[in-house]
DOKOL-612890 format. One line per 8 residues: for each residue x, y, z of C-alpha. Coordinates in nm, 2 decimals. Layout:
<sites>
X:Y:Z | ...
</sites>
This chain:
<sites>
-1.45:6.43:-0.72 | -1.72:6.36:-0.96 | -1.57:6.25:-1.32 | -1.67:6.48:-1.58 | -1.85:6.24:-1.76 | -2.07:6.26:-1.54 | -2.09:6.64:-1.61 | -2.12:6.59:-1.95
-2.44:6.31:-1.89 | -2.59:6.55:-1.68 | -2.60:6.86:-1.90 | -2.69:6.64:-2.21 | -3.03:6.49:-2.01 | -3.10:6.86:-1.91 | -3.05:7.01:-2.24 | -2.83:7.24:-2.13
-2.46:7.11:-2.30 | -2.33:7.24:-2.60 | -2.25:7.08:-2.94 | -1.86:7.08:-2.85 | -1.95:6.95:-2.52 | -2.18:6.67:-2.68 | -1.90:6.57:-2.90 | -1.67:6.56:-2.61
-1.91:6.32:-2.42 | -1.96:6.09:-2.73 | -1.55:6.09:-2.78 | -1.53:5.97:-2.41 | -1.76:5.70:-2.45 | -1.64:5.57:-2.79 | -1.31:5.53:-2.57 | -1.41:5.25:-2.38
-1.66:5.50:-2.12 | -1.98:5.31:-2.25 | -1.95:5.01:-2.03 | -1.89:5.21:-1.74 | -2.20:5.47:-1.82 | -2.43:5.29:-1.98 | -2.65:5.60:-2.14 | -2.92:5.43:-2.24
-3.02:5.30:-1.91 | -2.95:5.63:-1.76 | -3.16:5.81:-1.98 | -3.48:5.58:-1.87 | -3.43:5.61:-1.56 | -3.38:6.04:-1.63 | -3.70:6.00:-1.83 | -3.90:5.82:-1.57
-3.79:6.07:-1.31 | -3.96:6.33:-1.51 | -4.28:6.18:-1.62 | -4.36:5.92:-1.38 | -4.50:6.13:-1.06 | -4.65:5.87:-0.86 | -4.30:5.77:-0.68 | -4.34:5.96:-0.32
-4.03:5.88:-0.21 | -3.85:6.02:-0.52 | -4.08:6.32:-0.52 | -3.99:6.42:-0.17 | -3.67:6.34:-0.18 | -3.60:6.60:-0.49 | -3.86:6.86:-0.28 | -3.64:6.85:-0.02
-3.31:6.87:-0.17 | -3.42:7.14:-0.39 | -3.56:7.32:-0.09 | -3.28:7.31:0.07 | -3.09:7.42:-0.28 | -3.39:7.77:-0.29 | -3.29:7.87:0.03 | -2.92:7.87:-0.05
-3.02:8.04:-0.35 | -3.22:8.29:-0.16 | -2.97:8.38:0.09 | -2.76:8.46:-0.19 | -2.93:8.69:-0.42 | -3.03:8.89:-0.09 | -2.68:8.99:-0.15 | -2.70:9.22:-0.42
-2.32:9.37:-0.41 | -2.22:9.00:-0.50 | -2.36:9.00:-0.82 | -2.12:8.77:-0.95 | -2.04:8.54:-0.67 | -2.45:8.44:-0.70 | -2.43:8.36:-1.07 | -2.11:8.11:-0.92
-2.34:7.98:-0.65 | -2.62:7.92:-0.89 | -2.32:7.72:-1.13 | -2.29:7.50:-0.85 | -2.65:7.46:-0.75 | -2.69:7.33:-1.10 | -2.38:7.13:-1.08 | -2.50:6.96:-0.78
-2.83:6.91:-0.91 | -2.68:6.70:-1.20 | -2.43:6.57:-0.99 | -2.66:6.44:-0.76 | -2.91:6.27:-0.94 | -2.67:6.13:-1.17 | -2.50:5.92:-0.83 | -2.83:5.87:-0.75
-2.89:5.71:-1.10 | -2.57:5.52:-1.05 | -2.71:5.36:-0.68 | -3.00:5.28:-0.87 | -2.84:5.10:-1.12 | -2.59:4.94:-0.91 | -2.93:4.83:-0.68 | -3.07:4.67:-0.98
-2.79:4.50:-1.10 | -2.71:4.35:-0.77 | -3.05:4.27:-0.67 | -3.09:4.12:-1.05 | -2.78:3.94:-1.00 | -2.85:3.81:-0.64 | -3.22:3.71:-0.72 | -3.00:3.49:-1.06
-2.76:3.30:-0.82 | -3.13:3.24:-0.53 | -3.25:3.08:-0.86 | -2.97:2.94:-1.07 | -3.07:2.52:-1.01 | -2.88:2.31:-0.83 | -2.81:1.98:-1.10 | -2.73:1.65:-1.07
-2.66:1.43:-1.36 | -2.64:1.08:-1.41 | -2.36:0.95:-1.64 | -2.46:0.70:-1.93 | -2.44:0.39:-1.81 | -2.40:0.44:-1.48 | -2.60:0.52:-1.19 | -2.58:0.83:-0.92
-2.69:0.84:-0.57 | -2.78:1.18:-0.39 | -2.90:1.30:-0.07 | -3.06:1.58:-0.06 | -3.04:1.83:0.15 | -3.36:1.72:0.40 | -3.22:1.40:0.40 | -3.44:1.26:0.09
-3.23:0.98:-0.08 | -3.22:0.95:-0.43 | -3.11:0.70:-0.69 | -3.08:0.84:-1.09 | -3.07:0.62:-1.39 | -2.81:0.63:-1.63 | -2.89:0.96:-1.89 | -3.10:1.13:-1.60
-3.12:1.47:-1.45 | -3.24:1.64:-1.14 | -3.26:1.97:-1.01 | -3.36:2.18:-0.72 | -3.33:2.59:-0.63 | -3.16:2.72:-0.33 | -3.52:2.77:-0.16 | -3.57:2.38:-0.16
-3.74:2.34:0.20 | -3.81:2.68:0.27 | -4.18:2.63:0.15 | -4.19:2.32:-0.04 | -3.91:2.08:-0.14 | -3.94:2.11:-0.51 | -3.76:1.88:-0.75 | -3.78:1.85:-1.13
-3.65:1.52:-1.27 | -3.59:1.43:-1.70 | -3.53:1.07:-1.69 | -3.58:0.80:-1.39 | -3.55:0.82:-1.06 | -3.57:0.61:-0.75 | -3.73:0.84:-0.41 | -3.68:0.75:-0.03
-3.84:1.07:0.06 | -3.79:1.22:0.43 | -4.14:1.30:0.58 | -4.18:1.63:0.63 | -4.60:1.67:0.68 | -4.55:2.10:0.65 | -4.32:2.08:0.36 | -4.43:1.87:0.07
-4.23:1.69:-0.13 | -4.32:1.77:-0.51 | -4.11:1.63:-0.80 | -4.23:1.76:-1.14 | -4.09:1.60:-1.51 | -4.20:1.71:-1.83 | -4.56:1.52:-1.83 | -4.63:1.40:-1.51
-4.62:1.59:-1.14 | -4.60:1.40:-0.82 | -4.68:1.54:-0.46 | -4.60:1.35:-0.17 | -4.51:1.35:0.20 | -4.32:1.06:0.28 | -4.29:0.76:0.08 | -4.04:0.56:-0.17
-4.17:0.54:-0.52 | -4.00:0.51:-0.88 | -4.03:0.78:-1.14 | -3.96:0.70:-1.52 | -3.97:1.05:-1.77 | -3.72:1.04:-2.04 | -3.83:1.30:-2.35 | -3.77:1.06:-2.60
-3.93:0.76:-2.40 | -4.34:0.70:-2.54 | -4.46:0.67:-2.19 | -4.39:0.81:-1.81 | -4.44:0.57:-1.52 | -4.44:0.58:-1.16 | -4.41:0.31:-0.97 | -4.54:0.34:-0.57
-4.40:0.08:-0.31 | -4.43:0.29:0.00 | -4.71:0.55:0.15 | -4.95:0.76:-0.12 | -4.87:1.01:-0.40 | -5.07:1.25:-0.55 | -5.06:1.25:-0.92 | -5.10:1.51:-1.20
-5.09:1.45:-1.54 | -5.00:1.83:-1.66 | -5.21:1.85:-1.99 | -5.47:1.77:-1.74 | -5.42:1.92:-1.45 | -5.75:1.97:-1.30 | -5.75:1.59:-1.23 | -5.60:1.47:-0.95
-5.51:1.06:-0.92 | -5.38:0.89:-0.61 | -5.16:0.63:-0.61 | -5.14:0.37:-0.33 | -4.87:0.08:-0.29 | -4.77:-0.17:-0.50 | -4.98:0.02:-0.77 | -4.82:0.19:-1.06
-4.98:0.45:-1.36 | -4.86:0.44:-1.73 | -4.89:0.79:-1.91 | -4.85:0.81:-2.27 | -4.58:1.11:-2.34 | -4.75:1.20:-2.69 | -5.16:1.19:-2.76 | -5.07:1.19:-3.13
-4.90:0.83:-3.02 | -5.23:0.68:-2.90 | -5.47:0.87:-3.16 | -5.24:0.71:-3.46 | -5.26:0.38:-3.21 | -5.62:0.36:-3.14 | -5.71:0.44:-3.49 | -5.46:0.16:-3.63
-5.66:-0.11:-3.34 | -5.99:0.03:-3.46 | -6.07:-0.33:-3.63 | -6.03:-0.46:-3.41 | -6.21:-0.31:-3.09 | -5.88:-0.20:-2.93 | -5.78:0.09:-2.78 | -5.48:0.27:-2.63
-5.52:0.45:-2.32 | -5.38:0.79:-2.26 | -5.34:0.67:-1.88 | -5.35:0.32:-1.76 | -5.35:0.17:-1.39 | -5.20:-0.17:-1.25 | -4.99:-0.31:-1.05 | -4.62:-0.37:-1.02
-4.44:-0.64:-1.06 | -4.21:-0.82:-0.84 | -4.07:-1.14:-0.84 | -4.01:-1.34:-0.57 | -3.66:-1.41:-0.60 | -3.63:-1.05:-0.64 | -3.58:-0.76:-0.39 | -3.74:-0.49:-0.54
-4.00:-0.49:-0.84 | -3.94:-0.51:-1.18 | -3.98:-0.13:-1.21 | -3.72:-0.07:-1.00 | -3.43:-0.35:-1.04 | -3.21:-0.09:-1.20 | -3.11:0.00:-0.87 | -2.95:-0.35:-0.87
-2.81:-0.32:-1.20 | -3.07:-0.52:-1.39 | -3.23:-0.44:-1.67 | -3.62:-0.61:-1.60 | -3.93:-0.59:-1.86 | -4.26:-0.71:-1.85 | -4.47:-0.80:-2.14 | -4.26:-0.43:-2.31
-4.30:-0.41:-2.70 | -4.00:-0.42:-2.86 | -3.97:0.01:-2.92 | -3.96:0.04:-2.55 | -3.71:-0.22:-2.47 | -3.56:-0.10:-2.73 | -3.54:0.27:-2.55 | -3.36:0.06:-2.23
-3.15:-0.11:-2.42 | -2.96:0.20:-2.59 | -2.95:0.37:-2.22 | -2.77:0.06:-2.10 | -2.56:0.01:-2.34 | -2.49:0.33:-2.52 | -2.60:0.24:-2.86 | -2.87:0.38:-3.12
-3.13:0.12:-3.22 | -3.31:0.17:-3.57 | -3.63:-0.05:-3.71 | -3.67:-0.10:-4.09 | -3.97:-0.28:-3.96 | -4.29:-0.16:-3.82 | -4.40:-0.49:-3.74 | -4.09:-0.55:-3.53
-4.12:-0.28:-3.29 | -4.49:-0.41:-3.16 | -4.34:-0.75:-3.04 | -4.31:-0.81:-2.67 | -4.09:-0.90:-2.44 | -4.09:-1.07:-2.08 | -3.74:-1.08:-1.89 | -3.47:-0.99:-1.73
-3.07:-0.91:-1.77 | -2.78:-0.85:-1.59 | -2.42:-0.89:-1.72 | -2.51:-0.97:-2.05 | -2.35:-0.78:-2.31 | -2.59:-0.66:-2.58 | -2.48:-0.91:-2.86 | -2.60:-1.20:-2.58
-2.92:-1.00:-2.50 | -3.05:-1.00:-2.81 | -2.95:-1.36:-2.93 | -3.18:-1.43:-2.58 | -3.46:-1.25:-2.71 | -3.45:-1.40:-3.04 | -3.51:-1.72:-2.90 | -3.85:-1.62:-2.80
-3.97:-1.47:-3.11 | -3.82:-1.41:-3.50 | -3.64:-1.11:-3.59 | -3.32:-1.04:-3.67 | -3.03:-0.76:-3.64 | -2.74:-0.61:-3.73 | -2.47:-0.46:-3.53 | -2.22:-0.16:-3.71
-2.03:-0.02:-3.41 | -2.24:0.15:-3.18 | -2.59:0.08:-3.43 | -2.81:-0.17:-3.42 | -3.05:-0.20:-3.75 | -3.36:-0.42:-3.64 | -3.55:-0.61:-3.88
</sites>
């Protein structure tokens, strides 16, 4: 049987409920009823019913019913000695007019919460996350390997491969993509979009980091730079592209080098650099554990360094932060890795706990 709440809904919508039956409906849905009719929804969907005509199939499913409702109601008053069994019948015509569209109202709603709810869980992100100082290794689900950096986070969505295998990376990231020539691989981070097919590159996008990199050793990448995304760079191997994160960065930078005829570039090209006692290139020897730099000012190292080692670095010393550093480290702990860069150039620190004050 129909619960007479939904009576109650039904005559309130049509106008036709009383004041003691209105107050009986609102006493019944102060009682814990509101979560299990919610009105408000009910009545837009009661209201777009009646003023939105352009839905055929609810149009012609109404003319039918209430067809079918006329001729009962026909076949009835043809019966004049039954004067008051017709005024019944046309009770429950009404009834089941309210009735009716109010379960219909319910499917509806129950539609839309489970196709709202389904489309959430197709959507909800699959995430991996590094853990500080450590490093994860993934495969996913077309086979593509994947190496994160300590602090870093992927993600994918159920559809990955159905059209594209789309990725979205915050931090760094080391690709042995599958090749795949109808389903391209696309890995997008806050500043920088990659497109590729098959190939094994390194991607470096932290948010707090000044610069994204990526690193090609294998195949060819497409590139995008999303503040301008109409230009499209390739990459081939053994080349690598610097992006700074922040134009404020370089405008402040270029204006400061002015004097002096230099000038920071939003986006620079080179090459990597790789060792040849090394396996792998500088930009990517934190797959082996090592922390490598080449010719890095001392804010970015200084960006590494806290990753590695989980510590906060402060400057009281602009100066400080523009000198550079060529080298490489291992084991060392981080009281040994700065004495070793102090031997290069002057500076001088101060360790409190898990804070290092630079100056």
């Amino acid at each position: 049987m129909i619960n007479n709440v939904w009576i109650l809904i039904g005559k309130k919508f049509s106008g036709e409920a009383s004041p003691e039956e209105l107050l009986e409906l609102e006493e019944l849905l102060q009682q814990g009823g509101g979560e299990q009719y919610p009105l408000r929804l009910l009545e837009e969907i009661w209201e777009n019913e009646h003023q939105n005509n352009s839905d055929d199939k609810i149009l012609n499913t109404w003319e039918a019913f209430e067809v079918k409702l006329d001729a009962a109601d026909k076949n009835e008053t043809e019966e004049a000695a039954k004067v008051a069994d017709i005024n019944a019948k046309q009770k429950v015509i009404k009834f089941i007019k309210h009735a009716s569209w109010l379960v219909a109202a319910s499917l509806i709603l129950g539609v839309f919460l489970f196709t709202r709810h389904g489309d959430t869980a197709n959507y909800r992100p699959n995430e991996i996350s590094a853990p500080k100082n450590g490093i994860s290794k993934i495969q996913l689900p077309d086979g593509t390997k994947v190496w994160l950096n300590s602090g870093s986070k992927l993600a994918y969505g159920n559809d990955f491969g159905t059209d594209v295998r789309k990725v979205s990376l915050v931090g760094e990231a080391f690709f042995d993509v599958v090749k795949d020539a109808r389903h391209p691989f696309i890995v997008t981070t806050p500043t920088i979009s990659i497109r590729v097919l098959g190939t094994r590159f390194n991607l470096r996008s932290y948010k707090n980091d000044k610069t994204s990199e990526a690193a090609l050793l294998r195949g060819q990448i497409e590139l995008t730079v999303l503040r301008n995304p109409e230009k499209k760079i390739i990459l081939k191997p053994s080349e690598k592209l610097t992006v700074i994160n922040n134009e404020n960065v370089a405008g402040k930078a270029n204006k400061q080098q002015a004097n002096v005829g230099e000038e920071t570039p939003l986006i620079a090209l080179s090459r990597i650099h790789q060792a040849k006692q090394d396996t792998l290139p500088s930009e990517a020897l934190w797959l082996e554990n090592k922390l490598a730099f080449d010719a890095e000012d001392f804010e970015g190292l200084a960006k590494k360094l806290e990753r590695r080692y989980n510590v906060s670095i402060v400057f009281d010393n602009e100066k400080v932060k523009k000198l550079r550093f060529t080298g490489k480290f291992q084991n060392e702990p981080i009281n040994k890795a700065l004495k070793a860069l102090q031997t290069t150039t002057n500076f001088h620190y101060k360790i409190n706990n898990n804070q290092i004050v630079i100056h």
